[in-house]
C-alpha positions in Angstrom: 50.7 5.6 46.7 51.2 9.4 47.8 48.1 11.4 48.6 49.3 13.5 45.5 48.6 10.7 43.1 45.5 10.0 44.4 41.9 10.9 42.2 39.7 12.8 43.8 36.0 11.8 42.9 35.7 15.3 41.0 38.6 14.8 38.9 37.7 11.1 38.4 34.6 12.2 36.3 36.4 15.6 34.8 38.2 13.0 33.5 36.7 10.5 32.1 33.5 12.8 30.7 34.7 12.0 27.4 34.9 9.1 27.3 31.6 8.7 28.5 30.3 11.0 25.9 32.0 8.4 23.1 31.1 5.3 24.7 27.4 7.0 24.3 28.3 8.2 20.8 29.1 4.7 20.0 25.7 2.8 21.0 24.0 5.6 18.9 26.1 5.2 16.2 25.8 1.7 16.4 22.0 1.7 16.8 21.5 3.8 13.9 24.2 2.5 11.7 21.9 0.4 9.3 17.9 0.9 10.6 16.6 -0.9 7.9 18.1 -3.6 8.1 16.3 -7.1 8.4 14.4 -7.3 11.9 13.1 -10.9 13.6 9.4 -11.1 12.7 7.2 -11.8 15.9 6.4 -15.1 14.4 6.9 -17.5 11.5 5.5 -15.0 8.1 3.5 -16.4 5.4 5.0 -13.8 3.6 7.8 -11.8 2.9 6.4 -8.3 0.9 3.3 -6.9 0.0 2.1 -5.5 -3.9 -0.6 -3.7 -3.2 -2.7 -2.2 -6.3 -4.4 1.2 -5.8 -7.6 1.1 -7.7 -8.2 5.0 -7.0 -11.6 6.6 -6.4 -13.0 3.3 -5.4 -14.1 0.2 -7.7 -18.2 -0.2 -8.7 -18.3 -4.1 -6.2 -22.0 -4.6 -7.9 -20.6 -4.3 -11.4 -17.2 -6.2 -11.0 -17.3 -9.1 -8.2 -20.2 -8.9 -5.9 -23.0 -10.2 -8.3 -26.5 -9.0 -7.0 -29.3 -10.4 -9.3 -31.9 -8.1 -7.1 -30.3 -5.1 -8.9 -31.8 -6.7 -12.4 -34.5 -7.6 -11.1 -35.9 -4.3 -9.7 -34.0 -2.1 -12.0 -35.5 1.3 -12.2 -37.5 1.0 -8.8 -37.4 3.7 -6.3 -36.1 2.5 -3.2 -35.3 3.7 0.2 -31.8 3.4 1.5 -29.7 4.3 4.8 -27.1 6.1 3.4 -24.1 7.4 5.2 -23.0 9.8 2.3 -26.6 11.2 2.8 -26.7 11.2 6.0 -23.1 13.9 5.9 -24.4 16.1 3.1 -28.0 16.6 4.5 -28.6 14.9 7.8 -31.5 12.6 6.6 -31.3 9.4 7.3 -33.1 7.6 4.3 -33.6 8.7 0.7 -35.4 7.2 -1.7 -33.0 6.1 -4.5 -33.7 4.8 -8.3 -31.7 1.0 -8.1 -29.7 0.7 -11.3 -28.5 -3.1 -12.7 -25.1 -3.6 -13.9 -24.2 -2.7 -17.7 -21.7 -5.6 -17.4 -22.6 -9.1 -17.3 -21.7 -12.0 -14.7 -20.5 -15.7 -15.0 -19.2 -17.8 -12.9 -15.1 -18.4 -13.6 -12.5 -21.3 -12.5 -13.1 -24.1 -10.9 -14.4 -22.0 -7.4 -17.0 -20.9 -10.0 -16.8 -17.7 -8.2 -19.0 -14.8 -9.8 -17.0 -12.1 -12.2 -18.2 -9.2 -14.6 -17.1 -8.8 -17.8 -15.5 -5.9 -16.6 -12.8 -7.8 -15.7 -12.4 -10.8 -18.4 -7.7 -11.0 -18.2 -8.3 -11.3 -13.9 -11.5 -13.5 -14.2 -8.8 -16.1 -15.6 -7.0 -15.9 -12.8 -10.5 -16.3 -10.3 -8.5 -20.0 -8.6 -5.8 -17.7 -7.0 -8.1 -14.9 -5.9 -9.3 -14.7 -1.8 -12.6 -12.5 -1.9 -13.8 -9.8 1.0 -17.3 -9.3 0.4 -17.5 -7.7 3.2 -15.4 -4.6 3.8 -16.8 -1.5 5.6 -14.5 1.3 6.1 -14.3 5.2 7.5 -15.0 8.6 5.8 -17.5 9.0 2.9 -15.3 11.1 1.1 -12.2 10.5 -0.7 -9.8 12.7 1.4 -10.4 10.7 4.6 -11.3 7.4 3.4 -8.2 7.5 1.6 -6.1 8.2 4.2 -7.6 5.7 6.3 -6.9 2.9 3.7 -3.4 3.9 3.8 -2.8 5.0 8.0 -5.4 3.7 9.7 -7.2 7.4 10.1 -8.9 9.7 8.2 -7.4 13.0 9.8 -4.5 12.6 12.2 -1.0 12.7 11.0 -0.3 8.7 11.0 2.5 6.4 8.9 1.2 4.9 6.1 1.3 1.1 6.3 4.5 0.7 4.0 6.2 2.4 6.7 5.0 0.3 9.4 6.0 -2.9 7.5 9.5 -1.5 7.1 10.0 -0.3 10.6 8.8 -3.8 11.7 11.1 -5.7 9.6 13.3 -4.0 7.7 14.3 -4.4 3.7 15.9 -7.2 2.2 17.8 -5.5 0.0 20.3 -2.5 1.8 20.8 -0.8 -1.8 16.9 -0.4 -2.6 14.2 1.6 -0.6 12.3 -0.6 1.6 9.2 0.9 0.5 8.4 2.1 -3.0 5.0 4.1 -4.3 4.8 3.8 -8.1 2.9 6.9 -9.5 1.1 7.9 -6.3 -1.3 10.8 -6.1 -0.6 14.5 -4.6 -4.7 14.6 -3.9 -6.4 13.1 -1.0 -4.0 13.2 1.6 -1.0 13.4 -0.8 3.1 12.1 0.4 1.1 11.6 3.9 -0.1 8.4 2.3 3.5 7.2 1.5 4.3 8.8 4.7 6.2 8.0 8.0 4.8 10.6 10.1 6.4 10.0 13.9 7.9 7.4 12.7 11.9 7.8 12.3 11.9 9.3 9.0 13.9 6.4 7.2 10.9 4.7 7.0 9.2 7.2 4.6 8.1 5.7 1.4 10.2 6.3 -2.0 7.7 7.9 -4.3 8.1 7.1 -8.3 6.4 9.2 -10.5 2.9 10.3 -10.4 -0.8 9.4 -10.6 -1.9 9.7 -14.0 1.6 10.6 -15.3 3.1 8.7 -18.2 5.1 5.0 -17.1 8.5 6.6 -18.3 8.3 9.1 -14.8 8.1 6.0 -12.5 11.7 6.1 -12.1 14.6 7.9 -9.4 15.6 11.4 -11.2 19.1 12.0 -11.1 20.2 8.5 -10.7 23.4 9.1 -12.4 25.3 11.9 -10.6 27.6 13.6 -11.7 30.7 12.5 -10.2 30.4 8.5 -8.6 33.9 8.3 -7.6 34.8 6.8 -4.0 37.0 9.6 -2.9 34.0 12.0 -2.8 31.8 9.3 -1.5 34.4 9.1 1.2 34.7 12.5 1.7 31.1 12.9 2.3 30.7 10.3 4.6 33.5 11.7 6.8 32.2 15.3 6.9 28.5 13.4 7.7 30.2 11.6 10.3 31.5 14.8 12.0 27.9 16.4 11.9 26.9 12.8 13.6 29.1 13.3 16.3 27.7 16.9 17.5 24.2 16.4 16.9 23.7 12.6 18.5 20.4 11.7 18.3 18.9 14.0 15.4 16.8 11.3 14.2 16.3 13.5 10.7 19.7 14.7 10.1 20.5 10.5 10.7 18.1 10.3 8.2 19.5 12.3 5.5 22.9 11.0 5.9 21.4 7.6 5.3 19.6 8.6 2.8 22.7 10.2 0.8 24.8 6.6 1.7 21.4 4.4 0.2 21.6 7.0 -2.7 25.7 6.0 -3.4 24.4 2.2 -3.3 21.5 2.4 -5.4 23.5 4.6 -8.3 25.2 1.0 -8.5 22.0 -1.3 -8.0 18.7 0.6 -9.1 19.4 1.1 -12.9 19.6 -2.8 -13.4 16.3 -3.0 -11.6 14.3 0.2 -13.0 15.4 -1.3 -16.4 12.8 -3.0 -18.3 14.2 -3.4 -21.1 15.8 -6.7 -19.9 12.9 -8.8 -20.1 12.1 -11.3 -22.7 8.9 -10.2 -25.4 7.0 -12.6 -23.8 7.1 -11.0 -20.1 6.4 -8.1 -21.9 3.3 -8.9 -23.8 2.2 -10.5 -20.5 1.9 -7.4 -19.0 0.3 -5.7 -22.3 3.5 -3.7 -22.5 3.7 -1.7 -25.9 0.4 -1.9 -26.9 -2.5 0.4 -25.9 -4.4 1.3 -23.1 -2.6 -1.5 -21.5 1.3 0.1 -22.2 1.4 2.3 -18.7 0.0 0.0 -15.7 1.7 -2.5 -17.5 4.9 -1.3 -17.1 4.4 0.1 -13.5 3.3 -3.5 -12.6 6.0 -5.7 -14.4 8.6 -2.4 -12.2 6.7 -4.0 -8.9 7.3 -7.4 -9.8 11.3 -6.6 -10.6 11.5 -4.1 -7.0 9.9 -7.1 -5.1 12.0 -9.9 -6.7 15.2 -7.4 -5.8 13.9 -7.4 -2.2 11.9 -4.8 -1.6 9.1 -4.8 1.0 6.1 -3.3 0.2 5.2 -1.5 -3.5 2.3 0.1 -4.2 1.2 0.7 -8.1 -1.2 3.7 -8.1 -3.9 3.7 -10.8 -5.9 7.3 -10.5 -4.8 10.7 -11.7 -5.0 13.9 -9.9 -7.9 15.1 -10.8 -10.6 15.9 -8.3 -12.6 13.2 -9.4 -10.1 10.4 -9.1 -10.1 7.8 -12.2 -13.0 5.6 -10.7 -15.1 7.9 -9.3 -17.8 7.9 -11.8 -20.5 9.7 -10.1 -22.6 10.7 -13.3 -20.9 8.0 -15.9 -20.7 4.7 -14.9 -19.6 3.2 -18.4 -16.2 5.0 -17.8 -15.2 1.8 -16.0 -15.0 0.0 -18.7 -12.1 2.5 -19.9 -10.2 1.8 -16.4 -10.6 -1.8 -16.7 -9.3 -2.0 -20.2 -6.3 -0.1 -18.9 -5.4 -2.5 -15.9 -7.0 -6.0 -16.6 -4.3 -7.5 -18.6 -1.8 -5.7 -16.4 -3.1 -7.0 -13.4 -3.3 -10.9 -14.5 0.0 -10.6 -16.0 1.6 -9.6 -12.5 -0.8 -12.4 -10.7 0.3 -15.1 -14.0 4.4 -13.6 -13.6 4.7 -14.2 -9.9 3.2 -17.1 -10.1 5.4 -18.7 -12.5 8.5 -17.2 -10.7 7.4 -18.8 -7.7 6.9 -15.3 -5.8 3.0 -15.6 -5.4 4.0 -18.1 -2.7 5.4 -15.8 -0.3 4.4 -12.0 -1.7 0.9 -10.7 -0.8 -1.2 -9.3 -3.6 -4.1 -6.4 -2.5 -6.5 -5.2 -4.9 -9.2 -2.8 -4.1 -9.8 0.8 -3.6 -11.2 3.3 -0.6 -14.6 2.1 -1.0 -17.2 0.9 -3.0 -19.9 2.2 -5.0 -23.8 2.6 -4.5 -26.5 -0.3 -5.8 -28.5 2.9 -7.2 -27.9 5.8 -9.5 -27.1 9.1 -8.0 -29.0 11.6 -8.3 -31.4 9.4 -10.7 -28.8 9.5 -13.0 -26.3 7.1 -14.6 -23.4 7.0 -11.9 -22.8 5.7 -8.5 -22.1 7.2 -5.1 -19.2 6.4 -2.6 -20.3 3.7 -0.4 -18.0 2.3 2.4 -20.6 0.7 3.8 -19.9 -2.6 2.0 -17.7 -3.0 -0.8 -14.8 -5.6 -2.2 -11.3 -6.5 -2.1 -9.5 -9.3 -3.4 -6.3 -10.7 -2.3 -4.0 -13.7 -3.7 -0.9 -15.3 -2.5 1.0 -15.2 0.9 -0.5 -18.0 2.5 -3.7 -17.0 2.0 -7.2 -19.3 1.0 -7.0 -19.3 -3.3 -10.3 -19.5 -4.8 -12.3 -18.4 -1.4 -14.7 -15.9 -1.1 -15.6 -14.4 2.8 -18.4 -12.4 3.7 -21.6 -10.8 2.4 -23.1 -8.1 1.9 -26.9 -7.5 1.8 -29.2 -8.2 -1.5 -28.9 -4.6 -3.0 -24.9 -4.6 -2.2 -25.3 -1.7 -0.1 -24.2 -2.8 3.0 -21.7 -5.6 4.9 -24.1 -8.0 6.3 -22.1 -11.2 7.2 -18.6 -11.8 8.4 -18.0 -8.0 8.1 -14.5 -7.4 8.0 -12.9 -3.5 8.5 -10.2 -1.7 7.4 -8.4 -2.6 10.6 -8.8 -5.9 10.3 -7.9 -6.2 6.6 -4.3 -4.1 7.6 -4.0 -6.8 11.2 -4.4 -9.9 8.4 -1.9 -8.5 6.0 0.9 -7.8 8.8 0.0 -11.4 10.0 0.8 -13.2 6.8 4.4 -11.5 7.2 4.5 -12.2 10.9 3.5 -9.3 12.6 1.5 -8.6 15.5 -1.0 -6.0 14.9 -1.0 -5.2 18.6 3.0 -5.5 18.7 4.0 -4.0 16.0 4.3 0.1 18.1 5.7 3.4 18.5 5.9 5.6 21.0 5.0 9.3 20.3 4.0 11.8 22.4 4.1 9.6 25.7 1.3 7.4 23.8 2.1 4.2 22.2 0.6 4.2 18.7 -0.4 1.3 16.1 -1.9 0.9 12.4 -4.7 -0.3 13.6 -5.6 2.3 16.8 -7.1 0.0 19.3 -8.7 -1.5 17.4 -8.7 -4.7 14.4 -9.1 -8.7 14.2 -7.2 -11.1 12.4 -9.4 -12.8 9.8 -8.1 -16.3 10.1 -11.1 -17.6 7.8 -9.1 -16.5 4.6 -5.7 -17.8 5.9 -4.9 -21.1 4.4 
């Protein structure tokens, strides 16, 4: 070989810069080619998706599920209590408080013969596939931060929501749905930031339907239909997407929109046959209270869960709340208003619990009912209303591997505070990622140089309610 055909190191790399360049074009491409597709689980799930059900502005425990027959008993008395909420609005540490009894009676339902209010007659049916948290204490006093600490793990900071966790973790089942779906959520107390992926690569961001309070008929994807479905602009767009790719490698939100526009294509050929409910039989329907009043709207957002799970997606949330300031269970000064929430999402409820369980979904899909917090044992302000209390408060959960019939933890004789086997927010979200095989402390992102998690540093696996 003459010295003339020789490479010089410089040229070498002048050269072959290039190719370099789309050899590193490639593994980005590649890497981001389908992010949400389905992901190895850390270990063998219980469960493959979540349906969790928002009670907004935080369920009365002492007049649904947590029966406390000292509240009948001293009905009336003034009592003093250690209470966080009046502890942030005036410093003091104990106020004397009038206890109030339940306007609802309990029974014991099922064969757990576990205590139930009338509140709740369709669900207390359903008592023998229910797992009980007595014990859940939580963060803020307020329904801003407690809110958003249901939902991210924090009552201030900028975090991803839960759903978005779940899907980052292990991906959707189904490539022409949203991995994550929020039916009707609410644009108060922390807003899209609880359906929200934060840091997190923004393909993870829940798929908001509708709106709190809105009518059922909103819970759906505007502009499903385009204008123009054909291929060759499909096409087209991909290839002008593709040349965007190429000089902006990397942009993790410009990746995301180009996704987004691809999962659009697909689901203008998927989600109509899902969103439609007009398929099922007038049986499913009137299981869900469907066409009849109060029951006509959670009904329908619940029976659209049950159809999004069954097509594969991950986690669904069905809001019940408005956006008022005083979200739908926050009855401060009228506690019989519950009974108008209840009436509204009962039947609804049971149906879903009654549908999955004949379809054989209950098995493997986790089903969370609760809200932010619970409510005082006394009447605020010596009136005829409760207070927020996250103190001590209820959650129920059923299917997914998890103990049916079982109740876990107290709290004390009032229903004021956790007492025994307290449970926390962070250990409620570190059980639920369990049951689909998830390490709480595994399951992290990087941001900022600082790894982050749902559950901070903090949380504990209750493996007493696991089955």
């Amino acid at each position: 070989m003459c010295d003339k055909d020789r490479l010089t190191r410089r040229q070498l790399l002048r050269g072959a810069a290039c190719g370099f360049g789309s050899l590193a074009f490639a593994g980005l491409a590649g890497a981001s080619e389908d992010p949400l597709a389905p992901k190895r689980p850390h270990f063998a799930p219980r469960a493959k998706r979540v349906i969790f059900l928002f009670m907004q502005g935080g369920v009365s425990h002492v007049d649904s599920y947590d029966h406390k027959p000292r509240l009948e008993k001293d009905d009336g008395k003034m009592m003093s209590f250690d209470d966080a909420r009046t502890v942030a609005n005036t410093g003091a540490k104990n106020s004397s408080q009038r206890i109030m009894k339940s306007p609802w009676t309990f029974a014991r339902h099922g064969r757990s013969g576990h205590w139930g209010s009338s509140l709740f007659p369709e669900i207390n049916r359903q008592m023998d596939d229910l797992t009980f948290i007595h014990s859940m204490h939580t963060e803020g006093v307020a329904h801003g931060p407690a809110t958003l600490f249901l939902h991210c793990g924090s009552t201030n900071l900028i975090r991803p929501s839960m759903g978005s966790w779940l899907v980052y973790g292990l991906g959707t089942e189904n490539a022409n749905l949203p991995g994550f779906v929020s039916i009707a959520p609410s644009s108060g107390n922390g807003g899209a930031r609880n359906y929200g992926n934060a840091f997190l690569p923004p393909v993870y961001q829940g798929t908001g339907l509708g709106r709190a309070g809105g009518p059922a008929s909103e819970a759906t994807i505007r502009n499903l239909k385009g204008p123009d479905g054909s291929e060759e602009r499909f096409d087209l767009l991909r290839e002008l997407n593709g040349e965007q790719l190429r000089v902006r490698p990397g942009d993790s939100e410009y990746e995301a929109v180009v996704n987004s526009y691809e999962l659009a294509w697909r689901m203008q050929k998927n989600a109509p046959d899902v969103l439609d409910l007009s398929k099922e039989s007038k049986a499913t329907l009137d299981l869900y209270g469907i066409g009849r009043k109060p029951t006509d709207d959670y009904g329908r957002q619940c029976l659209l869960a049950r159809r999004l799970c069954e097509s594969g997606v991950r986690f669904v949330q069905v809001t019940y709340g408005d956006n008022s300031a005083n979200p739908a269970w926050d009855q401060h000064s009228n506690l019989p208003k519950h009974g108008d929430h209840a009436r509204a999402v009962d039947r609804p409820v049971a149906g879903l619990l009654m549908d999955l369980k004949q379809r054989g979904l209950l098995e493997d899909t986790v089903v969370w009912w609760g809200g932010e917090f619970g409510r005082t044992p006394y009447a605020e302000k010596n009136g005829t209303g409760r207070d927020h209390n996250p103190g001590g408060f209820t959650v129920w959960l059923a299917g997914g591997g998890l103990k049916p019939g079982f109740a876990h933890g107290e709290t004390d004789e009032f229903g004021h505070k956790a007492v025994s086997d307290r449970v926390h927010m962070h250990d409620l979200h570190a059980t639920i990622l369990h049951q689909l095989g998830l390490d709480h402390e595994r399951l992290t992102y990087t941001y900022a140089g600082r790894p982050f998690r749902l559950t901070d540093v903090h949380g504990q696996v209750v493996r007493e309610i696991l089955a």
